[in-house]
TORKOLSE-741986 format. One record per residue (C-alpha): x, y, z; residue in three letters; residue number from 1. Coordinates in steps of 0.001 Angstrom, whole numbers, plus 500000, padded with zeros to 6 digits. Example, Ala and Ser with C-alpha at 12.3 -4.5 7.8 and 13.67 -1.06 7.14 Angstrom:
2
[node [512300; 495500; 507800]; 'ala'; 1]
[node [513670; 498940; 507140]; 'ser'; 2]
! end
This chain:
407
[node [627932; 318803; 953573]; 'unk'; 1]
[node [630501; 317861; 955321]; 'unk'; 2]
[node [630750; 314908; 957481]; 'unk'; 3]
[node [627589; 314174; 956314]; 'unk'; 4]
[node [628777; 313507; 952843]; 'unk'; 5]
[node [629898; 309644; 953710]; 'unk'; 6]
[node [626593; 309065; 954164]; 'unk'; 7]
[node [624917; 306780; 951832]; 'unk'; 8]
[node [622017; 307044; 950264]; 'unk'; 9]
[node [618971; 304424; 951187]; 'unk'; 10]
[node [617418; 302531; 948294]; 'unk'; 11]
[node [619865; 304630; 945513]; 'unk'; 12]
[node [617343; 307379; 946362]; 'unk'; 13]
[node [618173; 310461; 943989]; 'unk'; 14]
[node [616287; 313385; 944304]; 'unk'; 15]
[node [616232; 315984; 941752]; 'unk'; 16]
[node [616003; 319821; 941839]; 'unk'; 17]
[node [619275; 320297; 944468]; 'unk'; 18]
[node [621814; 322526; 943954]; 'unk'; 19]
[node [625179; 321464; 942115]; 'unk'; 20]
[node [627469; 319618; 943940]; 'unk'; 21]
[node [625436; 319235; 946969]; 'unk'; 22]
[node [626438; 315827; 947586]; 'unk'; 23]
[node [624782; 312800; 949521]; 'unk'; 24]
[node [621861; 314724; 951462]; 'unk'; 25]
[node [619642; 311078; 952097]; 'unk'; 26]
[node [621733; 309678; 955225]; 'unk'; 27]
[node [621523; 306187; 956280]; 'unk'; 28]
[node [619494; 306858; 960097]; 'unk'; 29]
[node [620183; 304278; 963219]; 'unk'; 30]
[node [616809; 302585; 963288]; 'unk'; 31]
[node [617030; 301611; 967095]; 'unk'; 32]
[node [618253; 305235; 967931]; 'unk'; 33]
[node [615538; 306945; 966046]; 'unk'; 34]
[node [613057; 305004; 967509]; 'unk'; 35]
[node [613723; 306515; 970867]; 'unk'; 36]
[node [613571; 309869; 969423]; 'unk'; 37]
[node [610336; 309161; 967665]; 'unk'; 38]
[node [609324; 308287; 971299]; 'unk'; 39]
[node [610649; 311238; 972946]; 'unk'; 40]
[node [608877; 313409; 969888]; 'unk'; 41]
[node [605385; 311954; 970172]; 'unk'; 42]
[node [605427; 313380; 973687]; 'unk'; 43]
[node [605824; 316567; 972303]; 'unk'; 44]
[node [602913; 316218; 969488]; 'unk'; 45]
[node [600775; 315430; 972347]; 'unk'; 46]
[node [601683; 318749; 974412]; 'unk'; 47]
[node [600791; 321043; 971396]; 'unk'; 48]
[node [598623; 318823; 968968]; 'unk'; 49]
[node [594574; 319575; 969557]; 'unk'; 50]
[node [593250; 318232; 972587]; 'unk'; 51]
[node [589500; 317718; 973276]; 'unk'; 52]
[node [589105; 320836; 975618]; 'unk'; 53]
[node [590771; 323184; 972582]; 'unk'; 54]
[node [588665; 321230; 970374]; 'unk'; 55]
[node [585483; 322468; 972145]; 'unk'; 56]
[node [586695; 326037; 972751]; 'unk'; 57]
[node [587254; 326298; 969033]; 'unk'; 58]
[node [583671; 325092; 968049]; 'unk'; 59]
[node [582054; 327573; 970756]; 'unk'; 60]
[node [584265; 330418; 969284]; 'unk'; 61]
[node [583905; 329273; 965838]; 'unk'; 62]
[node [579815; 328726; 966279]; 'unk'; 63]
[node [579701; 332344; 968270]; 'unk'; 64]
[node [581044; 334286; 965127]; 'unk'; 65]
[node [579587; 332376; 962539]; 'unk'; 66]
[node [576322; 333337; 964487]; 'unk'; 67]
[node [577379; 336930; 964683]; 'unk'; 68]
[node [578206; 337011; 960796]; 'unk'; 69]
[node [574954; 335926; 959776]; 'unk'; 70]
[node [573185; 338596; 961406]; 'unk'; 71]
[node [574848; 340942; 959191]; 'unk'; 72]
[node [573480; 339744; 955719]; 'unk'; 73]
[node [572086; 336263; 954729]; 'unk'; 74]
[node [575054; 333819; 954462]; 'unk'; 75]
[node [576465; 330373; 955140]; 'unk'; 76]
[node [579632; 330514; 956862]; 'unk'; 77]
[node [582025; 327600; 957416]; 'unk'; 78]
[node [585743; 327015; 958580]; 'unk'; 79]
[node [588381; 325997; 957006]; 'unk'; 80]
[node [592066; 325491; 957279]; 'unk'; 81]
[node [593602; 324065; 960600]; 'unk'; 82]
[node [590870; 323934; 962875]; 'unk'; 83]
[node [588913; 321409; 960790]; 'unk'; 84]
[node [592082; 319630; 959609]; 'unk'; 85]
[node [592974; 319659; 963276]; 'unk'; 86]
[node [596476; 320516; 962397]; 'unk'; 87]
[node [596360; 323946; 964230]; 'unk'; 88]
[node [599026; 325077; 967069]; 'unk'; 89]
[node [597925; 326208; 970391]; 'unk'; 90]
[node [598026; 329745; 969180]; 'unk'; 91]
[node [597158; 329189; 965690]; 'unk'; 92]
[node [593676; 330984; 964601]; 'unk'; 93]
[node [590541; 329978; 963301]; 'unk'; 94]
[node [590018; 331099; 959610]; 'unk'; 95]
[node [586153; 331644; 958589]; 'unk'; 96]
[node [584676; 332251; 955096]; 'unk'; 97]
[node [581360; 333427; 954403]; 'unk'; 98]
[node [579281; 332383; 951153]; 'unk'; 99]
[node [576178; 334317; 949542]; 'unk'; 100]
[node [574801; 334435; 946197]; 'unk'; 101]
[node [574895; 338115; 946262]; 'unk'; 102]
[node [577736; 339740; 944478]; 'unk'; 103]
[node [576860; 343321; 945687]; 'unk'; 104]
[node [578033; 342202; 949404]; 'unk'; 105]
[node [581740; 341390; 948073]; 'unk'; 106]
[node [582366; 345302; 948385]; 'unk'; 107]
[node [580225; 345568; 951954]; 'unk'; 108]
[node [580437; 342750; 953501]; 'unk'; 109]
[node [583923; 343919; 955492]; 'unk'; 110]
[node [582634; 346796; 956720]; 'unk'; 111]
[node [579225; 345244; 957726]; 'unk'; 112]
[node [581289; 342406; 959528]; 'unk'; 113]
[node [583538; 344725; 961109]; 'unk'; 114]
[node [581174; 347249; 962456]; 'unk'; 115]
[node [579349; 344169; 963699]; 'unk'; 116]
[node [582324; 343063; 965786]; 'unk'; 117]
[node [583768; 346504; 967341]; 'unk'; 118]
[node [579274; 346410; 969067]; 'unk'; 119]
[node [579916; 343101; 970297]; 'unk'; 120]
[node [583274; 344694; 971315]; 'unk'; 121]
[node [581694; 347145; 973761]; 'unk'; 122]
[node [578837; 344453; 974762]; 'unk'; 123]
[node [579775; 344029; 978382]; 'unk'; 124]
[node [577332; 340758; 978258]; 'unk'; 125]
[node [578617; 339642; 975214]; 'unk'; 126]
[node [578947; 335351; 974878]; 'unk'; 127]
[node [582536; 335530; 974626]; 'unk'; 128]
[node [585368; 338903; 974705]; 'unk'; 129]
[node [585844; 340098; 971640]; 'unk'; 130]
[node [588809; 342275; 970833]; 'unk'; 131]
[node [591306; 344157; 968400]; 'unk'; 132]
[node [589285; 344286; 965880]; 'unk'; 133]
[node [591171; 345060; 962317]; 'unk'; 134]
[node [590261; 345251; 958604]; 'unk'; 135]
[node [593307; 343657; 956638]; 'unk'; 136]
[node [593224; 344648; 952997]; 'unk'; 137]
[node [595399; 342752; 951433]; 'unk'; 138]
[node [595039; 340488; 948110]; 'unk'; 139]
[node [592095; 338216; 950264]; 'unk'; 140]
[node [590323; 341088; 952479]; 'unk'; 141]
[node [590157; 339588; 955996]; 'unk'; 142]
[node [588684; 340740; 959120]; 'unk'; 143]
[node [590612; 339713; 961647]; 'unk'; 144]
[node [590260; 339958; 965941]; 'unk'; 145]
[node [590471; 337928; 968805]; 'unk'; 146]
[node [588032; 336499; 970645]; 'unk'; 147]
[node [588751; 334643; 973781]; 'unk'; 148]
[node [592313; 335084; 973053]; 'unk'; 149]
[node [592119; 332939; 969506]; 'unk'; 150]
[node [592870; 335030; 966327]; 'unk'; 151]
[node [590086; 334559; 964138]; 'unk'; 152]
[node [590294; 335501; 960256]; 'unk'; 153]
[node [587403; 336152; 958297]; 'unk'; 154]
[node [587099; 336070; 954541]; 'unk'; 155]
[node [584097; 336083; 951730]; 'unk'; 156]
[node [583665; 333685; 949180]; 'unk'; 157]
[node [587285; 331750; 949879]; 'unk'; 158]
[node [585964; 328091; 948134]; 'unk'; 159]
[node [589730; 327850; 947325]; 'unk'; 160]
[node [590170; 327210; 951416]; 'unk'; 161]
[node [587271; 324602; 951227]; 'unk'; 162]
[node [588839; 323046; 948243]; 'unk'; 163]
[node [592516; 322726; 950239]; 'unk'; 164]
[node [591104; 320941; 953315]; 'unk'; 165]
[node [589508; 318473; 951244]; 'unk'; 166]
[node [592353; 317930; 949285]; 'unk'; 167]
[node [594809; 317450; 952361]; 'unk'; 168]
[node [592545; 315335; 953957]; 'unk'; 169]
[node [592424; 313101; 950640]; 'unk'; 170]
[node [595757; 313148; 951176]; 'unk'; 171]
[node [595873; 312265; 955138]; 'unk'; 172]
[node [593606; 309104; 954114]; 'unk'; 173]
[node [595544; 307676; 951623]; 'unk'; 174]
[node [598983; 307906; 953740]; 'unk'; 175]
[node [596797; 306896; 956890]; 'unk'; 176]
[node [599302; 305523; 959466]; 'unk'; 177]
[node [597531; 307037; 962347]; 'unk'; 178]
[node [597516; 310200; 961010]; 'unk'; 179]
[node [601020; 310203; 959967]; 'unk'; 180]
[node [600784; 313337; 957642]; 'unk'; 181]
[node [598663; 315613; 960239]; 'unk'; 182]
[node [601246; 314763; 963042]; 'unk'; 183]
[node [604273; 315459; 960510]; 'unk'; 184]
[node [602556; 319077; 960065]; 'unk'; 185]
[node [602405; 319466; 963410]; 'unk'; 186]
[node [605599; 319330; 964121]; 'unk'; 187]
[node [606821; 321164; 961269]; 'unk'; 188]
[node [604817; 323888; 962078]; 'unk'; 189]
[node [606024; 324012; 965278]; 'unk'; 190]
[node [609365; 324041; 964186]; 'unk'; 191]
[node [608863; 326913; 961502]; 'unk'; 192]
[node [606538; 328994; 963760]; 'unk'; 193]
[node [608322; 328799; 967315]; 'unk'; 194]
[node [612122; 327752; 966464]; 'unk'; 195]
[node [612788; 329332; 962839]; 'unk'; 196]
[node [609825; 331631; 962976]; 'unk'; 197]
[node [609635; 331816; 959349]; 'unk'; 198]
[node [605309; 331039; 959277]; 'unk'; 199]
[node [603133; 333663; 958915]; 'unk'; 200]
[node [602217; 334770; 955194]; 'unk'; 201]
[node [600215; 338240; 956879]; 'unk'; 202]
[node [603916; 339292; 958090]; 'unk'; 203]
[node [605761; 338308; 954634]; 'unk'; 204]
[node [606599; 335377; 955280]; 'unk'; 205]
[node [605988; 331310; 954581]; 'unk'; 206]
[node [602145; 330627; 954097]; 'unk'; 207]
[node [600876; 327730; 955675]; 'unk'; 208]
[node [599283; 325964; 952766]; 'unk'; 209]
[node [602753; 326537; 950859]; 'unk'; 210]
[node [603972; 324331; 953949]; 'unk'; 211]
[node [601935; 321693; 953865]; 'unk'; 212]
[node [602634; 321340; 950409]; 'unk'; 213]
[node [606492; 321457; 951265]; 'unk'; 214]
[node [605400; 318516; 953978]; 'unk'; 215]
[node [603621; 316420; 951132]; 'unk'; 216]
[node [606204; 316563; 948498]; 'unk'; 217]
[node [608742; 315057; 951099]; 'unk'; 218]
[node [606123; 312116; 951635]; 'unk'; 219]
[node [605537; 312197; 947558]; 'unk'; 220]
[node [609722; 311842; 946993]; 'unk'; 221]
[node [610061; 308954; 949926]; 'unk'; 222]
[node [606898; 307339; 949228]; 'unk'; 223]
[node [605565; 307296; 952660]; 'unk'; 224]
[node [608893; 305351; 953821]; 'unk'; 225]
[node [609062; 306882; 957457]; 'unk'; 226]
[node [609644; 305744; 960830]; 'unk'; 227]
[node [606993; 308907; 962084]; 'unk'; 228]
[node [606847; 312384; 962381]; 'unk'; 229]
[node [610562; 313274; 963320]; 'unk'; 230]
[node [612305; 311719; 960667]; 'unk'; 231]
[node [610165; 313751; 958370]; 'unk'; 232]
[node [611227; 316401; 959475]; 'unk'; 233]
[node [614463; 315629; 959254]; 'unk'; 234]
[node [614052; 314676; 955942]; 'unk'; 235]
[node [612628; 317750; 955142]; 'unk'; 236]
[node [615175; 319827; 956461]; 'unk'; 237]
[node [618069; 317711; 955099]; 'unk'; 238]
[node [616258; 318189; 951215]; 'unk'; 239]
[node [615313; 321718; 951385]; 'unk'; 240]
[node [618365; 323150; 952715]; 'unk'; 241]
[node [619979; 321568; 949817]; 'unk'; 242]
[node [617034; 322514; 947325]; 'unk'; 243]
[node [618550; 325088; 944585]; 'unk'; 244]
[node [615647; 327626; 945295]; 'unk'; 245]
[node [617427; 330315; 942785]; 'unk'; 246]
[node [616634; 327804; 939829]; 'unk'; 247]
[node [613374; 325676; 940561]; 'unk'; 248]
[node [609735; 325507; 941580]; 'unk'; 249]
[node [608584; 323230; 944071]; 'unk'; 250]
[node [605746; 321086; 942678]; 'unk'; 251]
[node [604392; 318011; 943272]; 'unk'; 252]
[node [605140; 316659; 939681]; 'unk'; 253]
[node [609037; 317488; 940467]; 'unk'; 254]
[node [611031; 320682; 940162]; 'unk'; 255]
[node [609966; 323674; 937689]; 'unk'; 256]
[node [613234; 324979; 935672]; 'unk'; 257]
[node [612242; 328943; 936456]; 'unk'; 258]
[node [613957; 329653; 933178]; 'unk'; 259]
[node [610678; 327556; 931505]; 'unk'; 260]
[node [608422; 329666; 932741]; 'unk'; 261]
[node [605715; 330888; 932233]; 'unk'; 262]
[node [605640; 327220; 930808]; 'unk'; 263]
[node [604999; 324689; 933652]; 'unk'; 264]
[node [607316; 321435; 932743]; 'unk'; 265]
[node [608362; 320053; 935619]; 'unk'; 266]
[node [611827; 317488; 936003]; 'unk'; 267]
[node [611101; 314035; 937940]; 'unk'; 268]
[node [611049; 314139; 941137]; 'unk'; 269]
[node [613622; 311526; 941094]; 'unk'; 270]
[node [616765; 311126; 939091]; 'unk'; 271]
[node [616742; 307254; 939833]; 'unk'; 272]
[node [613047; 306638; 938340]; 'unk'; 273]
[node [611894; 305514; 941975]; 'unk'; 274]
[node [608608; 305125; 942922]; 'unk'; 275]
[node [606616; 308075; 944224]; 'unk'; 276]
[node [603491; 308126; 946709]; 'unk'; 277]
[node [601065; 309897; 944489]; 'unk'; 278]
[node [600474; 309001; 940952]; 'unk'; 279]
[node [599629; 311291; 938104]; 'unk'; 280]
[node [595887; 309514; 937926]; 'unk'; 281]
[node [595611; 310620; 941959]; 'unk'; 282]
[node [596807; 314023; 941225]; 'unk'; 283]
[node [594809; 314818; 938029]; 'unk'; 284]
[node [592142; 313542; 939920]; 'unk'; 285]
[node [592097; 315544; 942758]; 'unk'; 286]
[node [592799; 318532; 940861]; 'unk'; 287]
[node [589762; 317649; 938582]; 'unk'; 288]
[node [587548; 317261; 941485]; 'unk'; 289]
[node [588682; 320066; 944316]; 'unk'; 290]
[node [590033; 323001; 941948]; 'unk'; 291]
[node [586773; 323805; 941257]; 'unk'; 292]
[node [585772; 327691; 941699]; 'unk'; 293]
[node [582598; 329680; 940992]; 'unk'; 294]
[node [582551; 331925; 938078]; 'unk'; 295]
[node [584624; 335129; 937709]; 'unk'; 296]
[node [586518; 334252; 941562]; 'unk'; 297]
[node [589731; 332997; 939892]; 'unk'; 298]
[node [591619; 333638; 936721]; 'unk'; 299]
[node [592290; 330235; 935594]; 'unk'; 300]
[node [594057; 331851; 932558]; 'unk'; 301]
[node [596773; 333648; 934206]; 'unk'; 302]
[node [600250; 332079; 934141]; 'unk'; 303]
[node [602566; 331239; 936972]; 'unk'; 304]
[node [604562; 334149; 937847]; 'unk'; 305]
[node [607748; 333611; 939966]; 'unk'; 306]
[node [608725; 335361; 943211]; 'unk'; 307]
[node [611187; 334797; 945606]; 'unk'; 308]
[node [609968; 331706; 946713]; 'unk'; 309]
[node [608164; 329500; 944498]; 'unk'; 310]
[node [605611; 326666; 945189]; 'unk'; 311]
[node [603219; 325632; 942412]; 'unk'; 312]
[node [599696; 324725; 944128]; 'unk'; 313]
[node [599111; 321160; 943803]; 'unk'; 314]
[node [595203; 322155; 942606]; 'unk'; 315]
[node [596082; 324857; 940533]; 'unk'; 316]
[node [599175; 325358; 938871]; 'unk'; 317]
[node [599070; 328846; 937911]; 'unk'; 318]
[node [599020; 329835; 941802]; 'unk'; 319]
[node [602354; 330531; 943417]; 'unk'; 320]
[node [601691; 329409; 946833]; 'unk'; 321]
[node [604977; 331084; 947888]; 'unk'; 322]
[node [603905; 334873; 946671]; 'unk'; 323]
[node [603811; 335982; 950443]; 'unk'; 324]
[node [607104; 335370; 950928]; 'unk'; 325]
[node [609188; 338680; 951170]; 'unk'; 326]
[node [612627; 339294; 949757]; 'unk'; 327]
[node [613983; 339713; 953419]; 'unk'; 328]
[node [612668; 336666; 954572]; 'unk'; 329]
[node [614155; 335029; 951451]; 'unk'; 330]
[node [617406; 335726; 952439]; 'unk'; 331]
[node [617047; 334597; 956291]; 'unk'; 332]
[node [615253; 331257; 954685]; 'unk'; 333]
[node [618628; 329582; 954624]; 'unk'; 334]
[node [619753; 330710; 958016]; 'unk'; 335]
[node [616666; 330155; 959936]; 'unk'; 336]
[node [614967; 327534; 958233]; 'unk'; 337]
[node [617034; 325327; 956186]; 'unk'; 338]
[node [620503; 326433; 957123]; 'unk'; 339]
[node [619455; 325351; 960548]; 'unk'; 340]
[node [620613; 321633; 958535]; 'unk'; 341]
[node [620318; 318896; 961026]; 'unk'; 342]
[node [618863; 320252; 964314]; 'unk'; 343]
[node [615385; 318638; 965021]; 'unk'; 344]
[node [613314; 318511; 967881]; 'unk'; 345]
[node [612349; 316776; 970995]; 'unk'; 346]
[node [610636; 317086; 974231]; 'unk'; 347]
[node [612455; 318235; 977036]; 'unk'; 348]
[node [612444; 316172; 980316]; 'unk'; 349]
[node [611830; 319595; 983078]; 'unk'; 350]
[node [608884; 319952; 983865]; 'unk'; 351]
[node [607681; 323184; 985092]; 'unk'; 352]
[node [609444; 325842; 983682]; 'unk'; 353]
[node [608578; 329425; 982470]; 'unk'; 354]
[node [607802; 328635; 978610]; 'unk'; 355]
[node [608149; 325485; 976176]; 'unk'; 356]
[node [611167; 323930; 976185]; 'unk'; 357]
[node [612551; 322366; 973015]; 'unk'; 358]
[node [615563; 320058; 973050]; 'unk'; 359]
[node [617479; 320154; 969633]; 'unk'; 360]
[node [619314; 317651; 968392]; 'unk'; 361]
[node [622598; 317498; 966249]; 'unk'; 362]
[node [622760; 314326; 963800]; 'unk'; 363]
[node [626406; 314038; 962500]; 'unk'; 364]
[node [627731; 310621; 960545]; 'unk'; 365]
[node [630620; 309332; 963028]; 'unk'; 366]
[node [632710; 306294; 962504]; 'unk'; 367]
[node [631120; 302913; 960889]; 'unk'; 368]
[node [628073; 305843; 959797]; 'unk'; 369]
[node [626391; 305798; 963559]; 'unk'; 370]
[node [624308; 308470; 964515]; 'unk'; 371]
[node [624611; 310509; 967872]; 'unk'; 372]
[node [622333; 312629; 968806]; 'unk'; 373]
[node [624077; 316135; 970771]; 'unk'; 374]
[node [620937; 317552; 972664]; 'unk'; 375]
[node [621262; 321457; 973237]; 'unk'; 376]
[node [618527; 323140; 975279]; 'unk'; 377]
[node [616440; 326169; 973842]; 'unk'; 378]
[node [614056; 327882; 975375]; 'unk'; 379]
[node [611429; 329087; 972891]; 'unk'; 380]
[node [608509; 331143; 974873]; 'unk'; 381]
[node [605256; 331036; 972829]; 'unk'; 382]
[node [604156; 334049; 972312]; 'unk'; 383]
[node [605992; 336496; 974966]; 'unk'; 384]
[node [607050; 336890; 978445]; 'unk'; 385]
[node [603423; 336833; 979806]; 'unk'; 386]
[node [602180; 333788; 978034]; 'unk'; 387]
[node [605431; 331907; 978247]; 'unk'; 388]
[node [604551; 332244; 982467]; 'unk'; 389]
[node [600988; 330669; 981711]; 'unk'; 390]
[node [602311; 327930; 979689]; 'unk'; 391]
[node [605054; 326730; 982499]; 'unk'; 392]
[node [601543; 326200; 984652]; 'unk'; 393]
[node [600417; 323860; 981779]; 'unk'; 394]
[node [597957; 325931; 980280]; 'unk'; 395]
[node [597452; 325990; 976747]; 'unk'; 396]
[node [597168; 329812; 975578]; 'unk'; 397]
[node [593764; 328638; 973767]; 'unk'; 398]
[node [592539; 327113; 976913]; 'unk'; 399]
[node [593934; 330545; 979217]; 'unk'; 400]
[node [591273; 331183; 982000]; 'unk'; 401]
[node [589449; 334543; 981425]; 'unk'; 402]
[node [590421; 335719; 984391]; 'unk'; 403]
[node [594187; 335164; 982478]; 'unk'; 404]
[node [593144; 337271; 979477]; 'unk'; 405]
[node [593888; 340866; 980872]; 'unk'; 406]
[node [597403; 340481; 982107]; 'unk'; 407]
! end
């Protein structure tokens, strides 16, 4: 660690589940410094997090598909995910599940969904553009396209997604603190999907759900003890770059000994016997009450089975919530991701320019343990050249002018 290692530890806080001889990894933060920063950073959650006009664009799109699904084969279809948590990026996609109480359509309904689409595709008076249609069969079959420039994934019979978004919203409630949680994911997103580029489970890497959980266990080990959404994620990438990933689990009852499996015991989450944000009554309760599944969809009876990276669903523990997760991107977790140690983010003051610009900062203990903050300009563009040009103008890319869409 370091200089970081004369930090000291607030509260005698001693996590559990790091790797040996990882020293000190809780530093002692300058309240009146971080306050700025937390000011600086909730400039930046408002450039990215959902807005009112995104908010409507994503119903219309949502509302035009779900209508277009349920002319295929009698259905309910309902979103899930970020959208309805209202946790999604400017580029991040709708995901859609459709329900029916006939069994026969789980081998049909893809290609009745798809073929549906690629029509609309050449409707030249179609409600909205549709486009790049593709069938994705992977271990959930999704349908997935863009319409108005917003990826939109489509699944069948995905209560599991349902399940999750009531879960993290339990979860948002009880932490409350305007929201704390939802802007904390935010911003970690943000960080992981434009900075360390290390979200995306379709293209082997980090899943978002297996994030969020990530997110909550940092709020479950501090007990909601957070000055807002930048010092969590500093917190979170000062514990998991120091996590010993080659030995444990990540789950919210503390870290899973991989050498126990397939038997689920987990370690405190704390060597010091602090107290944590969720009990076991909350988490046995929700558990009890949102793992629920129709017949035959899951096999409750499976065990866990380990794989590179390893995060035990917080509503069902057999489910390895970091299965996506490729060997590769394994070994560029630590560089990109954790390794990146102590760089955070923060809004940048130009205005104007080509793409988003992030500010990173540097937190290193000096003398009498004050923090100073070493800003170092990056420029991350969003999604490319040609958005990153749209973006300088202040346009959101799920908010880009049809007119935009073609270039």
């Amino acid at each position: 660690m370091g200089e970081h290692e004369e930090w000291a530890e607030p509260s005698g806080l001693l996590p559990n589940g790091l790797v040996p001889n990882a020293g000190p990894v809780i530093g002692v933060l300058d309240s009146e410094r971080w306050a700025k920063a937390e000011e600086r950073t909730a400039e930046l959650i408002a450039c990215i997090k959902p807005n009112q006009p995104s908010e409507e664009r994503r119903n219309a799109v949502a509302d035009y598909v779900q209508r277009l699904i349920m002319k295929c084969f009698p259905c309910q279809v309902f979103t899930f995910g970020s959208v309805p948590l209202k946790t999604y990026l400017p580029d991040g996609d709708i995901d859609l599940t459709a329900f029916s109480n006939n069994q026969s359509l789980k081998d049909t309904w893809a290609h009745q969904v798809r073929d549906m689409l690629e029509k609309e595709e050449k409707n030249e008076n179609a409600e909205f553009h549709v486009k790049e249609v593709q069938y994705i069969q992977a271990e959930v079959k999704l349908i997935k396209c863009l319409v108005e420039n917003i990826v939109v994934d489509i699944s069948f019979n995905q209560l599991g997604g349902l399940c999750t978004l009531c879960f993290l919203e339990e979860v948002d409630h009880l932490i409350n603190q305007n929201h704390l949680f939802k802007r904390s994911i935010i911003l970690i997103k943000a960080w992981c999907y434009y900075e360390s580029r290390i979200l995306g489970a379709h293209h082997g890497l980090i899943s978002t759900y297996a994030l969020e959980t990530l997110v909550l266990y940092i709020f479950h080990v501090f007990n909601n003890s957070f000055a807002g959404p930048l010092e969590v994620l500093f917190r979170f990438l000062e514990f998991f770059s120091n996590f010993d990933w080659d030995n444990f689990c990540v789950s919210l009852w503390g870290p899973v000994p991989i050498s126990s499996l397939p038997d689920v015991t987990a370690e405190p989450p704390r060597k010091d016997g602090g107290e944590l944000l969720l009990s076991k009554l909350f988490l046995d309760a929700c558990s009890s009450v949102y793992a629920v599944f129709p017949g035959g969809q899951e096999n409750q009876g499976q065990p866990f089975v380990s794989k590179h990276f390893n995060v035990i669903d917080p509503l069902r523990v057999n489910n390895n919530l970091g299965r996506s997760v490729s060997k590769g991107c394994k070994r560029a977790r630590a560089g990109r991701l954790l390794g990146g140690g102590f760089k955070l983010l923060t809004i940048s003051e130009k205005r104007g320019s080509a793409s988003t610009v992030f500010y990173m900062m540097h937190v290193g203990a000096l003398e009498e343990q004050k923090v100073i903050i070493q800003l170092v300009t990056v420029v991350v563009p969003l999604v490319g050249l040609h958005w990153a040009t749209f973006i300088g103008y202040g346009v959101r890319l799920d908010l880009v002018p049809k007119s935009w869409q073609d270039y």
